[in-house]
C-alpha positions, 0 to 999 in steps of 0.5 A, a space after each residue: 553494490 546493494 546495501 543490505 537493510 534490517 528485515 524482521 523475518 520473526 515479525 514478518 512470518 514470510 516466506 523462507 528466504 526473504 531479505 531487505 535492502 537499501 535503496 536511494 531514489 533519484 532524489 535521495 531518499 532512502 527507502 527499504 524494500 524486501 523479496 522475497 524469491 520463489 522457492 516452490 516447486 514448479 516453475 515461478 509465475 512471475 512477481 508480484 510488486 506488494 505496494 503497502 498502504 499509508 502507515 504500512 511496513 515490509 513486515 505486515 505483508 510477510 504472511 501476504 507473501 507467504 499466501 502469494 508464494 503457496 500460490 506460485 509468485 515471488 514478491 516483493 514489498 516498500 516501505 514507502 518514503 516517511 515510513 516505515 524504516 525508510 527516511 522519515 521527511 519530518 523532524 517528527 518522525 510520526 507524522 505522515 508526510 509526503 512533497 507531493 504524491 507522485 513523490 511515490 513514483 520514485 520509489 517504485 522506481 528505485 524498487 523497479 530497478 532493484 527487481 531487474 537487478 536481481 532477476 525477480 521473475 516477470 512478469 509483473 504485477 501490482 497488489 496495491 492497498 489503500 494509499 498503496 493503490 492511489 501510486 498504483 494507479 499512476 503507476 499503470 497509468 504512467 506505463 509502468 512494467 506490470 501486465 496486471 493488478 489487484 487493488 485492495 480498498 484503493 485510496 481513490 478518493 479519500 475518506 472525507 465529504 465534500 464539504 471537508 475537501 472544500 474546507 481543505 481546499 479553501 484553508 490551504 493558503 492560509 495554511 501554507 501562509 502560516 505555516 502549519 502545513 507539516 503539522 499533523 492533519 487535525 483529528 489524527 493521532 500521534 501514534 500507529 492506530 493499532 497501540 491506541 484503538 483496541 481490537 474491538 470496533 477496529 476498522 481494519 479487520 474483523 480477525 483478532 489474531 491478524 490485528 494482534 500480529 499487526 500490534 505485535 510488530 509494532 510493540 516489538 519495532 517501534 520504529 516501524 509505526 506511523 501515526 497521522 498525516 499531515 495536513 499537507 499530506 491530506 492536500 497531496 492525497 485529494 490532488 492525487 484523487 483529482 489528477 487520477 479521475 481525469 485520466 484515460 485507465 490502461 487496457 490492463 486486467 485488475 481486481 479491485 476488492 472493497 470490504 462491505 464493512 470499509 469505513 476508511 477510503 471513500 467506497 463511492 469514488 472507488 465505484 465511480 472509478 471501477 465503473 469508468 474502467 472496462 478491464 476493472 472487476 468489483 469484487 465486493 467482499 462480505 464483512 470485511 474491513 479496510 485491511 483484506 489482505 489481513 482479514 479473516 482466513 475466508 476472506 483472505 482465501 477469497 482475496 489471494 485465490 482471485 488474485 493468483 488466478 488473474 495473475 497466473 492468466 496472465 503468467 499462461 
C-alpha cells in the first residue's frame, strides 16, 4: 500500500484534490511526490510529469498545475532525492547533493510506477525545469513513456565558462583525494536563494508576487529549502551535460523556453542542443528570467498556452 506523505495544500495553492506519497526508489531512498487528478469538465487530456528544478519542491508548482488542470491535464510533481521532504544524502541537510545524475532516473521511475498504479490518465508528458530538464532529457532519450515535452531554461549546460569547467575538471582528483567532495560548491550559500536575495535584481522572476509565494512557503516550511550544491554535485551536473550532447535526441515534439533575461543555465549550450534537435522549438520568452513557470501572468499564459496545445495535439 501506498504511504500517505505530508502536502501543504495552503503553500501549494493547487488544484483541488491534490495529495502526496511516499515512495522508496530501488535503491532505497525515499522520495515525495504529489497528483494532482483532473477534475474538470470534459475529458482528461492526459498527465503531465512536472519534473522541478534543483532546490524545488512539490509545493512551488501547485499553482502550475493548477494553470495546467484549467487547461485540460492531470499532473503530478517530485521532490527529487536531496530535496525537498525527500531523504537529504548529506548529514547537512542543506547541501545539494546527488551520487551521480542519473541517480535521477530512479526516482522518476518510482514516480513512473505510482502513475500506473493509480491510473493517472495518459498519455504522458514531461514539464522539466532547470536540473529538471537535464533528467528530462535522459529520460526521453532513455525511452521513457512520455509522447511529449516542454522544457524551461533546461540545465544543459551549467552556468559556468569554460575555464571554470576546466578548473573543476582538473581539481576534481585532488578534491576527492581530500576529501571535500560533499563540501558545498564554493561561492554558494547555505540557505534557499529566496531567504537571503531580496526581490530586487533577483534572477528568477521579474514578478514580486510570485517571488513572495515562493518565500512564503519557505519561511512557513523550512524544511523544504535547499541552499547550494555540492562540489560533487557541480561535477555530476558537467558529466551530465557531456553524456546528454553525445547522444541521438528522440523523435519526439518539444518546446524549450528560454528567458531573454536567463542569467543561470548556460543560454548558448541550450541553443546548441535545440539546434542539434529536428523536433525542438525555441520559444524565446521576452523579459523573462530563469524561473518562467513562476514568471509574470503574461508570461505564464505564453509559457502553459504552448504547452497545453503541443500537449493536447498529441492527446488528438
Amino acid at each position: 500500500m501506498t504511504e500517505i506523505a505530508p502536502y501543504f495544500a495552503d503553500l501549494a495553492e493547487g488544484p483541488e484534490g491534490g495529495s502526496a506519497y511516499w515512495l522508496t526508489t530501488l535503491d532505497g531512498v525515499r522520495i515525495r511526490a504529489a497528483l494532482w487528478p483532473y477534475q474538470g469538465d470534459g475529458t482528461c487530456k492526459g498527465t503531465v510529469f512536472i519534473l522541478p528544478g534543483r532546490t524545488e519542491c512539490i509545493e512551488k508548482y501547485g499553482r502550475g498545475a493548477a494553470d495546467l488542470a484549467a487547461r485540460g491535464f492531470a499532473s503530478l510533481a517530485i521532490d527529487w532525492r536531496g530535496q525537498g521532504i525527500a531523504d537529504r544524502l548529506l548529514a547537512d541537510r542543506n547541501i545539494g547533493h546527488v551520487g551521480t545524475f542519473p541517480d535521477y532516473q530512479k526516482d522518476l521511475d518510482a514516480v513512473i510506477t505510482l502513475a500506473e498504479a493509480k491510473a493517472m490518465p495518459k498519455p504522458w508528458f514531461i514539464l522539466g525545469h532547470s536540473m529538471g530538464g537535464a533528467i528530462g532529457l535522459r529520460a526521453l532519450v532513455e525511452g521513457k513513456p512520455f509522447l511529449a515535452a516542454g522544457f524551461s531554461a533546461p540545465m544543459w549546460g551549467i552556468g559556468l565558462t569554460p575555464i571554470q569547467k576546466a578548473m573543476l575538471r582538473f581539481l576534481s582528483p585532488v578534491i576527492h583525494a581530500l576529501g571535500l567532495q560533499n563540501r558545498r560548491a564554493p561561492g554558494t550559500q547555505a540557505q534557499t536563494y529566496m531567504l537571503w536575495h531580496p526581490f530586487e535584481d533577483n534572477l528568477l522572476t521579474s514578478d514580486a508576487e510570485t517571488y513572495r509565494y515562493m518565500t512564503d512557503q519557505i519561511i512557513a516550511q523550512p524544511d523544504l529549502g535547499l541552499g547550494g550544491p555540492s562540489t560533487h554535485w557541480v561535477s555530476e551536473a558537467i558529466a551530465e551535460n557531456d553524456w546528454a550532447r553525445e547522444q541521438p535526441l528522440p523523435d519526439v515534439p518539444v518546446l524549450c523556453f528560454l528567458g531573454t533575461d536567463e542569467k543561470i543555465v548556460n543560454t548558448a549550450a541550450v541553443k546548441d542542443l535545440v539546434a542539434r534537435w529536428p523536433s525542438c522549438e525555441l520559444v524565446p520568452v521576452p523579459h523573462g528570467r530563469h524561473e518562467i513557470p513562476m514568471e509574470t501572468p503574461a508570461s505564464r499564459a505564453l509559457f502553459y498556452d504552448r504547452l497545453a496545445a503541443i500537449f493536447a495535439a498529441q492527446s488528438a
